[in-house]
C-alpha positions in Angstrom: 103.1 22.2 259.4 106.6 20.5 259.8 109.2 21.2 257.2 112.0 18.5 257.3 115.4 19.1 255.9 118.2 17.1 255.4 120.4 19.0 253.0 122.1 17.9 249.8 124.3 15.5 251.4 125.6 11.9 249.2 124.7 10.0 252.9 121.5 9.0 254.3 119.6 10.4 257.3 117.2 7.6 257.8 117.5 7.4 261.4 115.7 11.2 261.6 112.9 10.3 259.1 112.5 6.9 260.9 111.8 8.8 264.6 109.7 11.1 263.0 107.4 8.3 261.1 107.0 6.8 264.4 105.5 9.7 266.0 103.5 10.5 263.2 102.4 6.7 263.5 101.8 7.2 267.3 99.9 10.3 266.7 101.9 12.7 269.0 102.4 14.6 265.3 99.3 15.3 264.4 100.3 18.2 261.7 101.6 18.0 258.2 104.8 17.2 257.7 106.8 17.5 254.4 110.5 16.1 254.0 113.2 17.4 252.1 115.2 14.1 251.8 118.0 15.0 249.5 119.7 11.5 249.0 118.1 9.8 251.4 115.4 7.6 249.9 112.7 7.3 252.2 109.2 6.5 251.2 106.0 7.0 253.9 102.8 7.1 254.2 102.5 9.8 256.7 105.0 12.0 255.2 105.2 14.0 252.0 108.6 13.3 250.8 110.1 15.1 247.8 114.3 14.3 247.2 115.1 18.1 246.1 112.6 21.0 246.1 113.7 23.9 244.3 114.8 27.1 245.7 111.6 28.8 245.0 109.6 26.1 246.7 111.8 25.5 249.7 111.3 28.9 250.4 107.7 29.1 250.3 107.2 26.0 252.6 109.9 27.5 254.8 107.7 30.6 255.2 104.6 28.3 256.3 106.4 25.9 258.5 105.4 26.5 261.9 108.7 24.2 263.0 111.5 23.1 260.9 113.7 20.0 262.0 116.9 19.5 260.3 120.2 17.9 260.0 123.3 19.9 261.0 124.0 21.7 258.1 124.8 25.4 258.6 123.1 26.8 255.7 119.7 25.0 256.0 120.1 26.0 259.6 120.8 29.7 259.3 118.1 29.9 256.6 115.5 28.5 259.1 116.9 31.0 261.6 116.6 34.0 259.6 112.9 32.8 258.7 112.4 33.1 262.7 111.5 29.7 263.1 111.9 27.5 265.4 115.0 25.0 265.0 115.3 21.3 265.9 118.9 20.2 264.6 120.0 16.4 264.3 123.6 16.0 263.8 124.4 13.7 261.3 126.9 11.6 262.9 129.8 9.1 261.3 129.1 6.0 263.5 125.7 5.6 261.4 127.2 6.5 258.0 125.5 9.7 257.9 128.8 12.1 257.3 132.7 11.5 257.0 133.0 13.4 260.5 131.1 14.7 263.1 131.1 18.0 262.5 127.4 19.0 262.7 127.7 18.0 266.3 130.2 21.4 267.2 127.9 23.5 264.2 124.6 22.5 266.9 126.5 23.2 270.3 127.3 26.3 269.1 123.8 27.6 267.6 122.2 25.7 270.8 124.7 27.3 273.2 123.8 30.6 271.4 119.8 30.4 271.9 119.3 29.5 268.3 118.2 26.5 267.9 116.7 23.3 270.1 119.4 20.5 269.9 118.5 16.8 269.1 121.2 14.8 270.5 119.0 11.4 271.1 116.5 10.5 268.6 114.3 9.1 271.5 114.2 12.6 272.5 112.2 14.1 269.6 108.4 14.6 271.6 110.1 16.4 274.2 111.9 18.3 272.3 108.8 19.3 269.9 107.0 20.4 272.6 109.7 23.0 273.3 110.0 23.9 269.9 106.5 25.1 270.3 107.1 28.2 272.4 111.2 28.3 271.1 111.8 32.0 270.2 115.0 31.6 268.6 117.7 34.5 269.4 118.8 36.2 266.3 121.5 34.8 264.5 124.6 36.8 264.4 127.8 35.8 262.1 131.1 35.8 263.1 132.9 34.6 260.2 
């Protein structure tokens, strides 16, 4: 199973959920995948879309996800890290609308650069970068606040 997560944020992420429908359409995801959409409304057929799970439930389809793929956000990141699972990360990026900066873009370099996480810079890139995800042992996360 997939879990998808994009956050809390007040902006949509339809450009994620959109690549994702399309493989699901195409058949090179074959698996369950369930969306965390937060703001984004997004409605599929392939998908199991909920707009806000609560803590308790996002933490028991965490625990079962065998990948997760999420936006940029460093908490729904290091959460996903600390659950050992494998990490794709989509920056949200301001030229779509989808945050006031790009910020999520130095958060990903940083975890990616570390061995935490798989980047997904291009959207096109998503199959590929699935099929790394599925061997990805993420390196532990280690703070430096």
């Amino acid at each position: 199973m997939i879990l998808v997560t994009l956050g809390t944020q007040d902006k949509p992420f339809e450009r994620l959920l959109e690549t994702i429908d399309n493989l699901l359409n195409l058949k090179i995801i074959d698996e369950k995948v369930i969306v965390q959409a937060g703001l984004t409304k997004y409605r599929s057929s392939n998908m199991q879309v909920f707009d806000f799970l609560s803590t308790v439930e996002f933490n028991e389809i965490l625990n079962r996800a065998d990948i997760v793929i999420s936006h940029g956000g460093v908490g729904t990141i290091i959460s996903a890290i600390r659950a050992n699972k494998p990490v794709i990360a989509a920056p949200r990026l301001k030229a779509y609308g989808e945050h006031t900066n790009d910020h999520q873009v130095e958060i990903i370099k940083k975890l990616s650069n570390d061995g935490c996480i798989l980047p997904l810079w291009k959207m096109d890139d998503l199959k590929d970068v699935l099929l790394l995800a599925r061997s990805f042992k993420p390196q532990p996360f280690a703070s430096n606040t």
